[in-house]
C-alpha positions in Angstrom: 21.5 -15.1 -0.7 18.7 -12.7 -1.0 19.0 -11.9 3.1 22.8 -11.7 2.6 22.8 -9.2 -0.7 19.9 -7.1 1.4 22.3 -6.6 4.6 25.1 -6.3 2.4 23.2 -2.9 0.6 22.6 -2.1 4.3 26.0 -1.9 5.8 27.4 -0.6 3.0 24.5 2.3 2.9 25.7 2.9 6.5 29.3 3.3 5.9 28.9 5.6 2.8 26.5 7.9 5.2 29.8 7.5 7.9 32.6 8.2 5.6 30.0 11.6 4.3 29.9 12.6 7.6 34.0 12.4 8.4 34.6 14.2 5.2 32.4 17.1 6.3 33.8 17.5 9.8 37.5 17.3 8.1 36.3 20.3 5.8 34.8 22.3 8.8 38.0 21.9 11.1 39.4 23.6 8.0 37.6 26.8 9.0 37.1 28.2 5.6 34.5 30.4 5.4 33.8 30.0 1.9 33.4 26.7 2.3 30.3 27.6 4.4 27.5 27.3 2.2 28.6 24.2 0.4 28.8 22.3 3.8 25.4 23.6 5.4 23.4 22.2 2.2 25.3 19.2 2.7 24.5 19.1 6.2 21.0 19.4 5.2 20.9 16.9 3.0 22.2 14.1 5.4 20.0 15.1 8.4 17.4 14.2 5.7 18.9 11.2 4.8 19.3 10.2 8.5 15.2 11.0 8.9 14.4 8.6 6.2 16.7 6.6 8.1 15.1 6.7 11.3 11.8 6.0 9.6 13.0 3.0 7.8 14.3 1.7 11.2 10.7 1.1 12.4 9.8 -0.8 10.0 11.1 -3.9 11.7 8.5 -6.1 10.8 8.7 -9.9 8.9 7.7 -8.6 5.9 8.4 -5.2 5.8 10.7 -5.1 3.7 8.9 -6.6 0.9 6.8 -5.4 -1.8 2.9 -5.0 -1.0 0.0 -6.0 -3.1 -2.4 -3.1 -2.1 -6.5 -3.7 -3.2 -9.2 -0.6 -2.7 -12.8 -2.0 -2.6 -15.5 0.0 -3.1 -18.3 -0.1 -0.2 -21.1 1.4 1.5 -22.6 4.8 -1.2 -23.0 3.4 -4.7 -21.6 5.4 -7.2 -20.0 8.0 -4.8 -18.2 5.1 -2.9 -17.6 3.8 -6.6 -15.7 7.6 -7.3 -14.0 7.6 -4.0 -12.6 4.3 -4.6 -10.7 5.7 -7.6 -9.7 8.9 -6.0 -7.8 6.6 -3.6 -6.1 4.5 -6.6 -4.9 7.9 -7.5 -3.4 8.6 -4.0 -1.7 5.5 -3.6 -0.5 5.9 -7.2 0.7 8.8 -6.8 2.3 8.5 -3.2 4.3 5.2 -4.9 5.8 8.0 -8.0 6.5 10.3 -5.4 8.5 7.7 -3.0 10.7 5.7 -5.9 8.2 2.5 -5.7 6.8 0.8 -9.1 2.8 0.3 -9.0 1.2 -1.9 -11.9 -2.6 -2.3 -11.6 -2.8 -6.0 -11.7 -7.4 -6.1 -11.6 -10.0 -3.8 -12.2 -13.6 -3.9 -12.1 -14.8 -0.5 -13.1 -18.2 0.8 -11.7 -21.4 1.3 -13.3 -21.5 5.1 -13.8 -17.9 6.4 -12.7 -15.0 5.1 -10.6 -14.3 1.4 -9.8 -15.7 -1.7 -8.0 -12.8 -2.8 -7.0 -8.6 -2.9 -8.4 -5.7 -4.6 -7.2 -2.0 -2.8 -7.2 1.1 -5.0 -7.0 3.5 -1.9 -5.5 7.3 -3.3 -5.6 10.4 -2.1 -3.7 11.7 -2.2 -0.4 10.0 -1.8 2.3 6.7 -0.6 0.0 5.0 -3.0 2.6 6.1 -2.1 5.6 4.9 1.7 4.7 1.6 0.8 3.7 0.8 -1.2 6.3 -0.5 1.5 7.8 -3.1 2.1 5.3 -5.1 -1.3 5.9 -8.9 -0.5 7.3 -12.3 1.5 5.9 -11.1 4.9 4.6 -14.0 7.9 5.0 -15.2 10.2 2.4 -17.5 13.4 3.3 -18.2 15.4 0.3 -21.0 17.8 -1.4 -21.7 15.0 -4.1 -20.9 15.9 -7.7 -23.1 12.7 -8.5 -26.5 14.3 -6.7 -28.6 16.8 -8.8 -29.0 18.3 -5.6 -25.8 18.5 -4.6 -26.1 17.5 -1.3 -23.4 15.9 1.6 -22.7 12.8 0.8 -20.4 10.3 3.1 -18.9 7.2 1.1 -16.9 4.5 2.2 -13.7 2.1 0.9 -12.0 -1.0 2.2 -8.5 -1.4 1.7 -6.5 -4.3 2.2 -2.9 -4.3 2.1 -0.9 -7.6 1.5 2.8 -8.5 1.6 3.9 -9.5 -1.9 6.7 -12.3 -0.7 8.3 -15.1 -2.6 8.2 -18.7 -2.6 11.0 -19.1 -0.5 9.9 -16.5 2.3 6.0 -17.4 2.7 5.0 -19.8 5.2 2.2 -20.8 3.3 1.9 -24.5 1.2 -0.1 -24.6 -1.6 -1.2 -27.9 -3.1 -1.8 -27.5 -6.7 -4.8 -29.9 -6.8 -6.5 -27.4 -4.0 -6.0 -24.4 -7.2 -8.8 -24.3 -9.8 -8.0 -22.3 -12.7 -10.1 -20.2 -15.5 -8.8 -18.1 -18.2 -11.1 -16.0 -20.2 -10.9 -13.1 -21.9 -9.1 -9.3 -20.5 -12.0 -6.5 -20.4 -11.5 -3.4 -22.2 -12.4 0.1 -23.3 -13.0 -1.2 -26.8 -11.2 -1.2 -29.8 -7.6 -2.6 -29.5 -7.7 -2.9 -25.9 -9.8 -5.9 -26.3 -8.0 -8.8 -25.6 -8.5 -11.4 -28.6 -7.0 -13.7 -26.5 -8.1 -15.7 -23.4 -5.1 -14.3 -20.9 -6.7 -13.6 -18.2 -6.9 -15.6 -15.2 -9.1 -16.4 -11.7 -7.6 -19.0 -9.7 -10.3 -20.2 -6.8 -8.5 -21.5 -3.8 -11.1 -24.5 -3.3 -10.6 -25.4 0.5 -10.8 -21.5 1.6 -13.4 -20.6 -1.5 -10.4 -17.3 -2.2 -10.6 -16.2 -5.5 -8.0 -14.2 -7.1 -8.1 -12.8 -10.8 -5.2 -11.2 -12.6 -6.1 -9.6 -16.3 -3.5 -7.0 -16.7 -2.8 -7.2 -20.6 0.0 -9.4 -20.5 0.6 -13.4 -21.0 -1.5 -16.1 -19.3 1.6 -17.5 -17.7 2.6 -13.8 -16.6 -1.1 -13.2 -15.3 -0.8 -16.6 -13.5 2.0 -15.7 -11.7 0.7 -13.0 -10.1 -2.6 -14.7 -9.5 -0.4 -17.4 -7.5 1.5 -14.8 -5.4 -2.0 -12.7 -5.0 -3.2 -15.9 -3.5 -0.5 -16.6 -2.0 -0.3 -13.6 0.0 -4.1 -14.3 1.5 -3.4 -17.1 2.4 -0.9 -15.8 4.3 -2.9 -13.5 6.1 -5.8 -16.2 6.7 -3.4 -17.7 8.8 -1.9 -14.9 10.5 -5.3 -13.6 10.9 -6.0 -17.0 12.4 -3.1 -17.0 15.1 -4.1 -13.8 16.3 -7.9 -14.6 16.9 -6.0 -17.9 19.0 -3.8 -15.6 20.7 -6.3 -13.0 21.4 -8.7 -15.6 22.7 -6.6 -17.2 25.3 -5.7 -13.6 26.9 -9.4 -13.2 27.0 -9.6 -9.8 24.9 -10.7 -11.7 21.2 -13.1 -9.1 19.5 -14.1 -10.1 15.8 -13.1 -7.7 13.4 -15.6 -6.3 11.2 -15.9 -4.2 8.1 -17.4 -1.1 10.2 -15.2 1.1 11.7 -13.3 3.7 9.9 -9.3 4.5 10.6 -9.3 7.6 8.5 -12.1 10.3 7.2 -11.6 12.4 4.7 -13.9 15.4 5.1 -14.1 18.0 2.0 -17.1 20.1 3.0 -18.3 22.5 5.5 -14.5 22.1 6.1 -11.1 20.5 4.9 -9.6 18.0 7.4 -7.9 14.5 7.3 -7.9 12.6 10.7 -7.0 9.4 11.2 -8.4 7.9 14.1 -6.0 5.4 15.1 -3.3 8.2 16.1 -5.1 11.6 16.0 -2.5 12.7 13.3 -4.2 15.3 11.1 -3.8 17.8 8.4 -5.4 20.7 7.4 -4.7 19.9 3.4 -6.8 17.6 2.2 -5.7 18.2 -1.1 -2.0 17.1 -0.3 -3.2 13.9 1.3 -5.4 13.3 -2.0 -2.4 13.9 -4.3 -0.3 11.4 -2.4 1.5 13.3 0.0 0.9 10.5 3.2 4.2 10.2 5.0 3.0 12.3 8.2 0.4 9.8 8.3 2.3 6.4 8.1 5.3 8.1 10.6 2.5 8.6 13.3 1.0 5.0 12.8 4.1 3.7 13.1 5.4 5.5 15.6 2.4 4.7 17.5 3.4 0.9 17.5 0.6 0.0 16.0 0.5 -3.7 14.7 
């Protein structure tokens, strides 16, 4: 039913944006000049509709259409990398307002001096997933550090993952409940009433794999346990996709193991402004844009690429 409603939206999407376009041509065989205006903002408006449309149209893949469950992880550059982990929260934040999706931060592990460890973003609506696929790898930060009494050029790195938030029903994943061990203990907080004074949050450790996924957004145990479940869900979903891959790769005699390394985008903020992402060659000139969310260019020209 949930296939069937989601092609049902489609179709009819497609014959509103026909009928739109009939109307218009029967208003400019009318010849009406005052009617120009009116029909070249209209115009406009559905060749912008139709580039969204295009864009949508490569995101073909199996779980592209679903939500995503998006985590940043601070690495390599202590309390820089800790800063430039939350500077990316705020760009993936941001670019979900901007493009219609809901974000909720689900887990956060703040750092020691500024920024965060690490935080996990359940970002929901269609095809969230399929768009921020493109955002999976080690993302590059070259800046004159604000954290250095010196204030010299610092380079700082963070991993992010991106994870298809599917359902029961879709994932090809069995989880046997005996393999889940489950802790509750108390949210963290800033203090005060933020504290939870009760034990709602949740880790569930996935005991054949050793995954562990916590949830402590300030909601309900059961609520928080939910989302642990599809958290976990979702990696070990990717475990096994991961897995086939390696086989696949392997028997065409091309297997190299990934490794935390290599970046796919750098973000450079001094001698110059410049965003690159290495993948594709896409770049941009604004770095300030890109930091305030503004990432479309960047996905298009991944996925235009064919990248997988």
């Amino acid at each position: 039913m949930k296939t069937v409603s989601g092609l049902r939206d489609e179709v009819e999407s497609w014959n509103s944006l026909k009928q739109q376009i009939h109307d218009l041509t029967e208003l400019a065989k009318l010849g009406d000049e005052s009617l120009r205006a009116d029909l070249e903002t209209e115009i406009q408006t559905l060749e912008t509709d139709l580039e969204k449309r295009s864009f949508a149209a490569m995101l073909s893949g199996p779980y592209d259409h679903d939500g995503a469950i998006l985590a940043i992880h601070a690495g390599a550059g202590g309390t820089d990398s800790q800063d430039w982990a939350e500077m990316l929260q705020r760009m993936y934040l941001r670019w979900a307002e901007d493009n219609g999706f809901e974000a909720e931060i689900l887990d956060s592990t703040p750092g020691e001096e500024a920024g965060i460890k690490s935080v996990t973003i359940a970002v929901s609506g269609r095809y969230a997933f399929g768009y921020l696929r493109s955002e999976k790898g080690v993302h590059r930060l070259v800046r004159l550090s604000p954290f250095d009494a010196a204030h010299r050029r610092h380079t700082s790195f963070a991993l992010v993952e991106v994870l298809p938030q599917v359902s029961m029903d879709e994932a090809d994943v069995e989880i046997n409940p005996g393999d889940v061990k489950m802790d509750v203990f108390r949210s963290s907080g800033a203090g005060g009433q933020n504290v939870q004074k009760n034990a709602t949050a949740v880790r569930l450790t996935h005991i054949p794999t050793g995954i562990v996924v916590t949830c402590q957004n300030e909601r309900s145990q059961t609520q928080n346990r939910d989302f642990a479940m599809r958290i976990l869900r979702a990696r070990l979903l990717e475990l096994k996709t991961a897995e086939r891959e390696e086989e696949r790769a392997v028997l065409r005699g091309e297997y190299t193991k990934a490794e935390w390394g290599s970046q796919i985008r750098s973000y450079v903020l001094h001698p110059y402004q410049m965003v690159k992402d290495h993948r594709t060659d896409f770049q941009s000139g604004n770095a300030q844009a890109i930091l305030d969310g503004d990432l479309d260019g960047f996905m298009e020209a991944y996925l235009r690429s064919g990248s997988k």
